[in-house]
N, C-alpha and C positions, 0 to 999 in steps of 0.2 A: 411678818409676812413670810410666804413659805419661799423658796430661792429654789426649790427645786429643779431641775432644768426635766423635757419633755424628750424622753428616747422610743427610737421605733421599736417595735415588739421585736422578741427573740424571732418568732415565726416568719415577721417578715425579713427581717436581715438572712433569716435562712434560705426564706423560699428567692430570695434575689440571686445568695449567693448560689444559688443550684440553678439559676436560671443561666447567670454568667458564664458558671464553668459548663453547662449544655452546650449555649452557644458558642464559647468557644471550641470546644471538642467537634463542634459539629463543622465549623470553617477549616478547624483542622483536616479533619476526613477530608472534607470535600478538594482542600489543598494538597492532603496525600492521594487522592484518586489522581487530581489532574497531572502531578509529578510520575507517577505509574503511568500513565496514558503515554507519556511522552521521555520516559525512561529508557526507552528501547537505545539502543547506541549504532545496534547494528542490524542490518537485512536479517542476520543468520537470527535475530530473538523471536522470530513470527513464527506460529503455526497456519497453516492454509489449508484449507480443502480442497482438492482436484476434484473433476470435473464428478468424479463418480462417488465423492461423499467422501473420501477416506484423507484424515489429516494427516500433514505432510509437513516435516519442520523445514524451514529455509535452509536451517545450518546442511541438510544434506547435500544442497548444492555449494558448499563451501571449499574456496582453492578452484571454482570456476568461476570465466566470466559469462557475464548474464545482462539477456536484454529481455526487459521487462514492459508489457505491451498491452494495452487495453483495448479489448477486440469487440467486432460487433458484426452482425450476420447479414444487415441489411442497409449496410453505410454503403457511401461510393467511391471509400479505400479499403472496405473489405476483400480486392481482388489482392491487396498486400501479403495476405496469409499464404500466397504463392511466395510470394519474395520470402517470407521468412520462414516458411517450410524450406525453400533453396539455402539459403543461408546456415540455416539449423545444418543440414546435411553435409555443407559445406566443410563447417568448422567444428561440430560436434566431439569427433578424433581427437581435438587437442582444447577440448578441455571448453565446449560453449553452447551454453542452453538458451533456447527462447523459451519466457514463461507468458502464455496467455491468457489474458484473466478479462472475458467477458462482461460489460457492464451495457445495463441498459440509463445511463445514464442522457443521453442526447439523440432529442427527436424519437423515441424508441425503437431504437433500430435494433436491440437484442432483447425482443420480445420472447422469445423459446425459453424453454426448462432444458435443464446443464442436459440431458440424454438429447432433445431437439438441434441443441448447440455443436454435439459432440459428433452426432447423427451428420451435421451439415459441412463441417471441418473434414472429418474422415471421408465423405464420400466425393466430395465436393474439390476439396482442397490436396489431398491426402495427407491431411496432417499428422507428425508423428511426433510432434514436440512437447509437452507434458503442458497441456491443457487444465483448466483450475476453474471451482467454483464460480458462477456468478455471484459480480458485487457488484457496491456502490465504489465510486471513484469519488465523488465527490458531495457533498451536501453533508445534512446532519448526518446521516446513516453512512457517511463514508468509512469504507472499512480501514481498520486500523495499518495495514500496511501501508493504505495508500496517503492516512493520514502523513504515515513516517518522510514517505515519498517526496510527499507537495508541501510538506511544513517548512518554513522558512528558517524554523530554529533546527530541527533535524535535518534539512540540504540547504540552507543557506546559497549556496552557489545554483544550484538547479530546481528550489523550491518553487513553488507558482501552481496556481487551480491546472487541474488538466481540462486541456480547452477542446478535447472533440475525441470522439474513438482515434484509436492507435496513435496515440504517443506513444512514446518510446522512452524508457531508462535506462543505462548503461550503466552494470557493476560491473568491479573491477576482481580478480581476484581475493582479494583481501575483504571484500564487502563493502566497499567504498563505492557511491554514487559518482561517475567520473565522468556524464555527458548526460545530456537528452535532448530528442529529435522530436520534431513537429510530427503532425499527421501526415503532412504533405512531404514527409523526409521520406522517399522509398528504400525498405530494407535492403536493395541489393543496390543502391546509389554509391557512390565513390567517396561522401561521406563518411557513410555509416559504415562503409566495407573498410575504408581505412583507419574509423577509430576502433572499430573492433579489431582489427589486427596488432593493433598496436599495443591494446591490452593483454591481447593471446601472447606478442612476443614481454611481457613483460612477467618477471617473476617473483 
């Protein structure tokens, strides 16, 4: 009798092993994307776009502190962008920028296109503080700064969804997330005036 023993074909042992090493390569990628997504270490690695299209690296506000603000046109803390026009003016001299980054994320209260938004600031407010692109703050389309912002692995300490126009984030010179203030925190409050001082005397 024959003792032969029954092996799979050359083709199929191949076409497996091309299947194995696809799929792994492919969970690879997709494990090196999400490590890139979340790569970032500091504020200053983002490009952003201001209001009028033209991209802007973070790092140029680097060696100042920075409060970082999700604005909206038809909230009923939009009267804030007084407070932090004041403040901007304020403290600007020594080294501190408000950056505003319009989202129409809640209730649609920032309905306009970046020129409507920019139109409403300047006439309205007179803002002069470096005004940025609309984005998402939050959901799948949240934009990747703001991922950095509210992730728990990149701020641990002040991570969490942003829960309504104008929050507020506090960096520190070094690019360090060092605070952040509710909606209901007004920018010119005894709060916010003293931990921003506190950063400004810090070197």
């Amino acid at each position: 009798m024959c003792s032969c023993k029954t092996f799979p074909s050359l083709t199929l042992i191949i076409a497996v092993t091309v299947i194995t090493l696809l799929a792994t390569a492919f969970f690879f990628d997709r494990k090196q994307e999400a490590i890139n997504q979340n790569s970032s270490k500091s504020i200053y690695d983002f490009t952003v776009l201001d209001i009028d299209g033209n991209p802007v690296k973070m790092s140029k506000f680097k060696g100042n502190v920075l409060l970082i603000v999700n604005v909206a046109s038809r909230c009923g803390y939009t009267p804030q962008y007084e407070g932090l026009q004041a403040i901007y003016e304020k403290y600007k001299e020594k080294g501190f920028y408000v950056l505003g980054f319009p989202a129409n994320n809640f209730g649609n209260q920032e309905p306009g296109t970046n020129e409507e938004i920019k139109e409403f600031c300047t006439t309205r407010y007179r803002v002069t503080f470096p005004m940025f692109a609309k984005i998402s703050v939050k959901g799948q389309d949240q934009h990747p700064l703001y991922k950095f912002l509210t992730d728990r692995e990149t701020n641990p300490e002040f991570g969490g969804e942003i829960t309504w126009n104008f929050n507020k984030f506090l960096i520190d010179r070094n690019g360090k997330i060092v605070a952040r203030f509710s909606s209901k925190d007004k920018p010119e409050s005894q709060l916010v005036i003293e931990t921003i001082e506190k950063y400004l005397n810090e070197r």
